[in-house]
C-alpha positions in Angstrom: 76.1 134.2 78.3 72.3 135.2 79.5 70.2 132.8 80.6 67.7 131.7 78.0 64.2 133.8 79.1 60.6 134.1 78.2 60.4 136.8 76.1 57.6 138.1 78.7 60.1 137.4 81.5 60.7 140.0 83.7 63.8 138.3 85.0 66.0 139.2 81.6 65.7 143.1 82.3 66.8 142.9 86.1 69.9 140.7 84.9 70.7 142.7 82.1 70.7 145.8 84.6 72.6 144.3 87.3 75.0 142.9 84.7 75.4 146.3 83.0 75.2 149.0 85.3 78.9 147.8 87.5 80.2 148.4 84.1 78.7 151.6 83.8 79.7 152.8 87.5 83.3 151.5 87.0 83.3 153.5 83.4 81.7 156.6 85.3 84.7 155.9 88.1 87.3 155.9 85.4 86.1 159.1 84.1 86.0 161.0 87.3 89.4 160.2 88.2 91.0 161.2 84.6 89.1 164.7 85.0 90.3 164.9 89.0 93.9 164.3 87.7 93.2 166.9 84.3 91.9 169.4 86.7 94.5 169.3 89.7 97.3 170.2 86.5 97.9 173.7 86.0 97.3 173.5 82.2 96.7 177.0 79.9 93.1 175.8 78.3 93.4 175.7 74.8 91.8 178.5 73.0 90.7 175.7 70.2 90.4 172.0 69.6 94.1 171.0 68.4 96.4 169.7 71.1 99.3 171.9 72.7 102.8 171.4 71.7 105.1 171.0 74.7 107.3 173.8 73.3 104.1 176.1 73.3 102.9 174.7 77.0 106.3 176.1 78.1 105.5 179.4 76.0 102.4 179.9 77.5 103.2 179.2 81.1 105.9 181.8 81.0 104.2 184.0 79.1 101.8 184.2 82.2 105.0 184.5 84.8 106.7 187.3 82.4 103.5 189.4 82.8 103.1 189.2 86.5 107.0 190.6 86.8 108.1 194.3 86.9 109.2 195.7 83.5 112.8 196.4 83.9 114.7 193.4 86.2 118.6 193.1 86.7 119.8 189.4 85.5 121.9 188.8 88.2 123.8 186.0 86.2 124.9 188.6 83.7 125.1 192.0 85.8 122.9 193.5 83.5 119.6 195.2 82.7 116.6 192.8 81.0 113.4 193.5 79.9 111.6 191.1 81.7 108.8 191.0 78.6 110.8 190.3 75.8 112.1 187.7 73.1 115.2 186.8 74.6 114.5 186.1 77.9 111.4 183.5 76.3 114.8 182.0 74.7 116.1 181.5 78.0 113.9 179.6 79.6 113.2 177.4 76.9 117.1 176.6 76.7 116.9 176.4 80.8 113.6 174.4 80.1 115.6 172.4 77.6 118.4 171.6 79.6 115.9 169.9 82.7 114.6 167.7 80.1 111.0 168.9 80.4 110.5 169.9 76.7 110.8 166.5 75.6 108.4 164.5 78.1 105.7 163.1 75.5 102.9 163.2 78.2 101.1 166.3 78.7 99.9 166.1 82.1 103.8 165.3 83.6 104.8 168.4 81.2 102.0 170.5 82.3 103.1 169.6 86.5 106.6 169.9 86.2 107.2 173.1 84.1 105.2 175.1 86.1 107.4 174.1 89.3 110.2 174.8 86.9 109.1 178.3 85.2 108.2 179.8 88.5 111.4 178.8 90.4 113.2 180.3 86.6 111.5 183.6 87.0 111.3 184.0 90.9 112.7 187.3 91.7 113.9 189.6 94.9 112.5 193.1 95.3 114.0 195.7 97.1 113.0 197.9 99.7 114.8 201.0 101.4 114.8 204.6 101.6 115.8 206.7 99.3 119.6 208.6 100.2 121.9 210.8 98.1 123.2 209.8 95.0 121.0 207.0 94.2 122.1 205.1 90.9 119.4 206.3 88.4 118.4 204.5 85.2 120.0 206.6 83.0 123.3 206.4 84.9 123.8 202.4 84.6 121.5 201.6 81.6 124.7 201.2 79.5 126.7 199.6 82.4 127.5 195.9 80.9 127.7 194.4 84.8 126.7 196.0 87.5 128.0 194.0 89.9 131.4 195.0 88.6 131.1 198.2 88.1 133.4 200.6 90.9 131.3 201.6 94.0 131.6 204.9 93.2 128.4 206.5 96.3 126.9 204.8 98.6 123.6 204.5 96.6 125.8 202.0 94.3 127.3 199.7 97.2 123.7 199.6 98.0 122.8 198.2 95.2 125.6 196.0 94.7 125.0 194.6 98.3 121.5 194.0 97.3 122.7 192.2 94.5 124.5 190.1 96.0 122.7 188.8 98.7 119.5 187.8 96.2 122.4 185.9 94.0 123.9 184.3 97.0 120.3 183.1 98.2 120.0 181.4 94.4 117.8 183.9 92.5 118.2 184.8 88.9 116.6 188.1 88.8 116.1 191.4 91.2 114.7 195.0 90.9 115.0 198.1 92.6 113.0 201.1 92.2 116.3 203.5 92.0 117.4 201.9 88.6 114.9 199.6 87.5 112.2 202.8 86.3 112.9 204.5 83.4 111.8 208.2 84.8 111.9 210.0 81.5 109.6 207.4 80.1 106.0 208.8 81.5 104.2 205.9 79.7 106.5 203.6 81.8 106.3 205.7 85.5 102.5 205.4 85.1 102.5 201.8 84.8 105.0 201.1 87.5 102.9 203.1 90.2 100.2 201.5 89.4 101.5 198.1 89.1 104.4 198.6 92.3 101.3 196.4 94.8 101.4 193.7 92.4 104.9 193.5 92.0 105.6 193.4 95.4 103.1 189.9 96.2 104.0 188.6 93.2 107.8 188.7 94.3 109.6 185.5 95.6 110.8 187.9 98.6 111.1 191.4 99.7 114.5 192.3 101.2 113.7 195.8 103.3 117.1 197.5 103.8 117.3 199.5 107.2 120.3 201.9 107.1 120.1 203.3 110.4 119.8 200.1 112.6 123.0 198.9 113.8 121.4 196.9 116.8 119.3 194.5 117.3 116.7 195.8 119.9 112.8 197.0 118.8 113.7 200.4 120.1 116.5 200.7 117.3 114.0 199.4 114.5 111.2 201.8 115.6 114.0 204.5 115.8 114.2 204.0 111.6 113.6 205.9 109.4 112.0 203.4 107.1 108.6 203.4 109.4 107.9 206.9 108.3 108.1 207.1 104.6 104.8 206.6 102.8 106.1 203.9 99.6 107.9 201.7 102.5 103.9 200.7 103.5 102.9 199.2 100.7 106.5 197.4 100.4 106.0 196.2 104.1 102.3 195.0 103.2 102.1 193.9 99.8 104.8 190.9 99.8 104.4 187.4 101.3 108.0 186.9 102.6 110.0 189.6 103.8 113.3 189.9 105.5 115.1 192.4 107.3 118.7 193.8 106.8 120.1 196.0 109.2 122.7 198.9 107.9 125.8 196.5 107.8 123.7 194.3 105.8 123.3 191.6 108.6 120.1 190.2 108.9 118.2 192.0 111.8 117.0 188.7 113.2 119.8 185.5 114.3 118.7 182.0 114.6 119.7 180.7 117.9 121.5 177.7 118.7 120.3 175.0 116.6 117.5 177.2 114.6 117.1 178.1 111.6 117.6 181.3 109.7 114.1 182.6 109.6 113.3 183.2 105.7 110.3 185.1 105.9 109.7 187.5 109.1 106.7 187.3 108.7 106.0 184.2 110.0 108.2 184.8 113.2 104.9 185.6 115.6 107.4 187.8 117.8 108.7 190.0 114.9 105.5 190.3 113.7 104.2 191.6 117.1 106.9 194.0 117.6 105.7 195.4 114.0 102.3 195.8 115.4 103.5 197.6 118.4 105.5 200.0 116.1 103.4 201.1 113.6 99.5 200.8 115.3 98.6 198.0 112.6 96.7 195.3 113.2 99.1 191.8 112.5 96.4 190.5 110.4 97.2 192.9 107.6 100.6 192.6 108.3 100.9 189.3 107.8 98.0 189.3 105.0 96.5 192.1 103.8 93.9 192.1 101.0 93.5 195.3 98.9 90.7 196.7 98.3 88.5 199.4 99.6 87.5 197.4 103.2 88.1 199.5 106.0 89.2 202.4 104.0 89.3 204.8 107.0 92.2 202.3 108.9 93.8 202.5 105.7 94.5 205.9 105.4 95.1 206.0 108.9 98.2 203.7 108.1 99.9 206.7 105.9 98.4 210.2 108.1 101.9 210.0 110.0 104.2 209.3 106.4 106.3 211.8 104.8 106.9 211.7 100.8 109.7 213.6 98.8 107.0 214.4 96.4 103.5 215.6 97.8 101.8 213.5 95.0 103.0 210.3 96.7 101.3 210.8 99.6 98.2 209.8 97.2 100.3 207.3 94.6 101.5 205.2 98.0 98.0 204.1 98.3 96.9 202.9 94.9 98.0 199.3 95.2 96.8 198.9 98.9 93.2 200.0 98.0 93.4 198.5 94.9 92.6 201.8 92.7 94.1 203.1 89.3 94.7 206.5 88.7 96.7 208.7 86.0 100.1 209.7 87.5 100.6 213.8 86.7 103.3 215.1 88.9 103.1 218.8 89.8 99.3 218.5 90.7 100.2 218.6 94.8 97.5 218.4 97.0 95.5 217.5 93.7 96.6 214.2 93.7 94.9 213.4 96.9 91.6 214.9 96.0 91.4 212.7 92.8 92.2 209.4 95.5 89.4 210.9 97.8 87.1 211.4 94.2 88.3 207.7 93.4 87.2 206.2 96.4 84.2 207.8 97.1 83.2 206.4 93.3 84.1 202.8 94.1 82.4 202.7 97.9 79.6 203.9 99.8 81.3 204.3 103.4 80.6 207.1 104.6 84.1 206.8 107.3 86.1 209.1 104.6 84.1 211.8 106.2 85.3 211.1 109.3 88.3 213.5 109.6 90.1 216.8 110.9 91.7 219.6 110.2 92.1 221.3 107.0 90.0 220.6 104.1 91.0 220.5 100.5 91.2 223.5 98.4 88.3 221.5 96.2 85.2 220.7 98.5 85.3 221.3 102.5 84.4 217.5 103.0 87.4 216.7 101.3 90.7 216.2 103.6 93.8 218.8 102.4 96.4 215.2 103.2 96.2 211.9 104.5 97.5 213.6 107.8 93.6 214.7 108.6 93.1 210.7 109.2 95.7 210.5 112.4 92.7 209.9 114.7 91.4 205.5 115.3 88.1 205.1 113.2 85.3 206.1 115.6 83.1 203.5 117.0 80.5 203.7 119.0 80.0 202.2 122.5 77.2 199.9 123.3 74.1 201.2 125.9 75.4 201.1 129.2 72.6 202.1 131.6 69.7 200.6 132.4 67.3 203.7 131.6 69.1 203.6 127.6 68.1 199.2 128.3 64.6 199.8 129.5 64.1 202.4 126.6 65.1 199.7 124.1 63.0 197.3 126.0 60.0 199.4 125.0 60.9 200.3 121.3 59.6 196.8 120.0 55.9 197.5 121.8 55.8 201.1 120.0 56.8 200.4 117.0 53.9 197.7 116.4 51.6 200.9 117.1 52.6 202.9 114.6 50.3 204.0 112.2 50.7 203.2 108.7 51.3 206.5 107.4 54.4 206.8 109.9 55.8 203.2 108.6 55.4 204.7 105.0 57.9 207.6 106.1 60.1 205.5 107.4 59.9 203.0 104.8 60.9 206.3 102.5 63.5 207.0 105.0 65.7 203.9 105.7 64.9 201.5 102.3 66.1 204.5 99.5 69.7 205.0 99.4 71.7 207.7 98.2 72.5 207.9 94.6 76.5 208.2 95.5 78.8 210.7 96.4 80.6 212.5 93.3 82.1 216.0 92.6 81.2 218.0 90.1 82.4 221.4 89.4 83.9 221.6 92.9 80.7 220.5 94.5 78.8 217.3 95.4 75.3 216.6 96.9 74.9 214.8 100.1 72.0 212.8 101.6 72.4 214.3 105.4 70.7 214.2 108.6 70.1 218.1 109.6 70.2 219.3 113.5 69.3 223.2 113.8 72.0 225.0 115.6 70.3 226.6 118.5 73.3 228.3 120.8 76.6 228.7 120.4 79.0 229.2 123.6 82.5 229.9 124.0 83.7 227.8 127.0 87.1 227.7 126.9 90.1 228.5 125.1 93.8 228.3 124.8 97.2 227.2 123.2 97.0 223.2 122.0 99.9 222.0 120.2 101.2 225.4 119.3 97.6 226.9 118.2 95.2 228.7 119.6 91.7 227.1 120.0 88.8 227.8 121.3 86.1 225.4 122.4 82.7 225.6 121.8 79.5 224.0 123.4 76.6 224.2 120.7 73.1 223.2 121.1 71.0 221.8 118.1 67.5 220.5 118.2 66.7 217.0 118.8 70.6 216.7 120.2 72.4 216.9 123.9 75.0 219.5 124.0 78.2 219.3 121.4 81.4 220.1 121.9 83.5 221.6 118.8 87.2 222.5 119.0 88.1 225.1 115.9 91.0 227.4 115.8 88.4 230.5 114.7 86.3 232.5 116.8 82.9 233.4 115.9 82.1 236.6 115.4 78.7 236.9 116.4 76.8 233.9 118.6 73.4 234.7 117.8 74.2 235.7 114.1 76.3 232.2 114.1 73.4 230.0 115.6 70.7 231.0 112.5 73.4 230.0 109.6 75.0 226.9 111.3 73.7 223.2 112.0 75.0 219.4 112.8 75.1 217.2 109.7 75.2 213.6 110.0 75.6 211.5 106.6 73.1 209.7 105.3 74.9 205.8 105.9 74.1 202.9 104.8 74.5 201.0 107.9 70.6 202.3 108.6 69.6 200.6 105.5 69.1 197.0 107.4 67.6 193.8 106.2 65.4 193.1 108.0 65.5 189.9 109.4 62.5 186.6 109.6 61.2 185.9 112.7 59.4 182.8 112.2 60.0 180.8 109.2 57.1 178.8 108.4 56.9 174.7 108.4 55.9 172.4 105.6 52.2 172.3 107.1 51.4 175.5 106.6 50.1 177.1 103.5 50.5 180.2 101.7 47.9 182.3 102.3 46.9 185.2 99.5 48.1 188.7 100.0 45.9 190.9 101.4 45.3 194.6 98.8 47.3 196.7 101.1 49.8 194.0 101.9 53.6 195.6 102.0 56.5 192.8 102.7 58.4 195.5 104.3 55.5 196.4 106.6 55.3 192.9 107.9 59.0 192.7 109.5 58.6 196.6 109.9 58.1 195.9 113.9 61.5 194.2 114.6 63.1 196.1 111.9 62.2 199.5 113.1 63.2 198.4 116.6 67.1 197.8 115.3 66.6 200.8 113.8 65.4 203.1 116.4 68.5 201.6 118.3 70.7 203.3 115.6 69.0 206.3 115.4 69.9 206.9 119.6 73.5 206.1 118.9 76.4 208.5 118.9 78.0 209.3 115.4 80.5 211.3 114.1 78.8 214.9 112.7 80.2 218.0 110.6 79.4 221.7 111.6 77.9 222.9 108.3 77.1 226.8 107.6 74.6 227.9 104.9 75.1 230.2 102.4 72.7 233.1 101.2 72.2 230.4 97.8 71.3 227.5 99.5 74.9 225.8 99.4 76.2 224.5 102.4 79.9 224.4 103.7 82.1 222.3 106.0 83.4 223.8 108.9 86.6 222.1 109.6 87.6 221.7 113.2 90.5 220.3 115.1 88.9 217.8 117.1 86.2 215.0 116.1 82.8 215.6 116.7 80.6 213.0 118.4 77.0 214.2 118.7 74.2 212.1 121.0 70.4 212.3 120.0 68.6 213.4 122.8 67.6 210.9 125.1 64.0 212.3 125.2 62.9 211.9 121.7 61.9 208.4 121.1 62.1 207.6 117.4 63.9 210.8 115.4 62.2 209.7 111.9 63.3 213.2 110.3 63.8 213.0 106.6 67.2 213.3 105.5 67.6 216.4 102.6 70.0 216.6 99.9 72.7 219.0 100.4 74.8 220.8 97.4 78.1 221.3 100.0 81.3 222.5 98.3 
């Protein structure tokens, strides 16, 4: 009971407060663990206010798994063919959800915890990874085939699978796939959505078990020796899973435990394996071990598959879908085609301007298109910092000028740097281009001769506002003078100009805002710094394109064999010349 109090008494509200609000906080307390517990289960939120049945909990959860597995799986229980989506395999995992005694907890959060645990385990499944050899067991051959496990080893491509089989059953899975018989070929419908889904597949898989027929040792120099490194759908099947093991062509596992060690269930976590991968294939462990699609480093990327053969030229594009995370329409019998549209696809989804940055032959489309993922064999270019201390003192100096420019120069370059290009697309076999342009002045043969079976010649040209560039092509010029008026250095317009630039003083809580003068321009204030970072840029090498002009304006790529790095001249303080949109095909 409260004390009896004046009702002007300020002592009443004080009690009242200190004797309500521990009620209040332990309430409040109560409530924040109940949501804590609610949130750490992995509970489907209800689509409307009536409470889940645990039969439809179940339903839901594997209605999530069934759609994150590949379309066609082999039940390894049975021998046969199941579509992972249907009916009847829904049945069986409430019967195997049944039998654990899950479906008839009465609480929903214990439900919730332990059927998940339960449904993925159910559904985990092995994928398989090898190349492809003669007489592969196609869909249509074993669709009918009631086990397959059973059924008489009739090629090799059959004990293959059978061996696969096997060892996923023996390590306790219920289900596996491989791409031989698991894709219904004939069914166009279905090959689309399998290409475009393999990536996901792959991660989503409980393991990955890559079959190497041609290692019988277990050295590195037999595993770089297969050839499983060199085929362009093994890259994806190497990146894309989180566990993976090896199997060498007796189906042993390439890696034994030693004395007192264990089997090593995912390779990729062996630090050693995973280096001698590296070494092998020129990738960087930290996308072997955990690579994120997407369009990052696009350039390194395609680098990964410029080496790769295909049976079919359209893989050579397909291959790369899931690893930079793109969608396109699968039409075999396009060719070359097929890597156009991924170039097309990219260059709609990204602004980097490193998909330029290759050699050889261009496509049959637009010249600054590659012909195959082979004109990416070359490291992404980067550029070395200023080494000598006439390039530092330069630098040193940039800061003062910059302060003294006028405004109608910071206006250019405010023009210049802050606008970006509207995107690179093609249309009707051409595609504008925001570029840098550098006059050809001179062209000179200075050597030539036989490189890798092919005659070169190599060239020093001389463009204004640029030190002497060296260009390795497999044509000769006809006529130096006539060459020089109709060809020029193009540098892409990249966004790695367009800065931010950065505050130098960030004011205190004393001072006050003061108004904006009438010609006040934000950018113009940090313009001193920010033109200094820029004019820094602007001295660096970068990778250029020899570009010819047409009688109509158009320009073309010249392709060439070797990359060409081009170095402003050294004498030009601050190149602020405005880049012009090209029409290139």
């Amino acid at each position: 009971m409260f004390p009896r109090l004046s009702r002007y008494s300020l002592v009443y509200p004080v009690m009242l407060l200190g004797f309500i609000t521990p009620k209040l906080k332990e309430v409040a307390g109560s409530l924040n663990d109940q949501k804590e517990r609610i949130t750490l289960v992995r509970v489907p939120k209800p689509r409307s206010r009536r409470r889940f049945t645990p039969a439809q909990i179940v339903d839901e959860l594997a209605q999530k798994m069934l759609s994150a597995m590949p379309l066609r799986v082999i039940n390894l229980n049975t021998g046969s063919f199941s579509q992972a989506r249907t009916s009847f395999v829904l049945l069986n995992v409430r019967t195997s959800i049944k039998r654990s005694s899950l479906i008839s907890l009465s609480h929903l959060e214990d439900l919730a915890e332990n059927a998940d645990d339960v449904i993925r385990k159910y559904f985990a499944y092995v994928m398989l990874s090898h190349v492809w050899g003669e007489d592969e067991p196609l869909y249509g051959d074993v669709k009918l085939i009631e086990n397959i496990l059973e059924m008489p080893s009739s090629s090799p491509g059959v004990l293959k699978l059978q061996n696969f089989c096997r060892i996923a059953k023996q390590r306790g899975f219920r289900w596996c796939w491989g791409d031989t018989c698991c894709i219904d070929k004939s069914s166009s419908a279905e090959l689309q959505e399998s290409i475009n889904s393999m990536f996901t597949w792959y991660r989503n898989s409980a393991l990955t078990i890559a079959f190497l027929l041609d290692v019988l040792q277990r050295t590195p120099e037999a595993l770089k020796r297969s050839r499983w490194f060199t085929r362009g759908w093994t890259l994806q099947e190497l990146l894309a899973p989180t566990a993976i093991e090896f199997y060498m062509g007796d189906w042993t596992p390439f890696l034994v435990p030693s004395a007192g060690d264990a089997t090593p269930s995912n390779y990729k976590l062996v630090p050693e394996f995973v280096q001698c991968l590296e070494d092998i294939l020129c990738i960087d462990k930290s996308y072997l071990v955990g690579l994120n699609p997407g369009l990052d480093d696009v350039r390194e990327k395609l680098r990964w598959v410029a080496t790769r053969t295909t049976t079919k030229i359209e893989d050579m594009a397909y291959c790369l879908l899931g690893i930079l995370d793109l969608r396109l329409p699968v039409l075999y019998g396009e060719g070359e085609r097929a890597f156009i549209r991924l170039q097309d696809e990219i260059m709609k989804n990204t602004d980097d301007t490193c998909i330029f940055d290759w050699v050889g032959r261009p496509s049959t489309l637009n010249s600054y298109l590659a012909r195959s993922p082979s004109c990416f064999h070359q490291p992404a270019w980067r550029p070395s910092p200023y080494q000598t201390t006439a390039e530092l003192h330069m630098l040193e100096t940039v800061s003062e000028f910059t302060h003294k420019l006028s405004a109608a120069l910071l206006r250019i370059a405010e023009s210049l740097l802050d606008e970006p290009p509207l995107g690179h697309f093609i249309a009707n076999g051409r595609m504008n281009l925001r570029t840098f342009v550098y006059q050809v002045k001179s062209v000179k043969v200075i050597a030539s001769g036989e490189v890798r079976k092919r005659w070169v010649y190599r060239y020093q040209i001389k463009a204004d506002g640029l030190e002497p560039v060296t260009v390795v092509a497999t044509y000769q010029f006809p006529d130096a003078q006539l060459t020089a008026r109709s060809l020029s250095i193009g540098r892409v317009w990249d966004n790695s100009l367009r800065l931010i630039p950065r505050k130098t003083h960030k004011k205190t809580a004393d001072e006050e805002d003061e108004p904006p003068a009438d010609d006040y321009n934000p950018w113009m204030v940090k313009s001193g710094d920010y033109l200094t970072v820029v004019a820094k840029r602007l001295r660096e090498p970068f990778v250029a394109q020899l570009l010819v002009a047409h009688p109509n304006g158009q320009f073309h790529r010249v392709h060439t064999e070797e990359r060409i790095v081009a170095q402003p001249r050294f004498t030009e303080l601050l190149d602020l010349r405005t880049p012009r949109t090209l029409i290139v095909h």
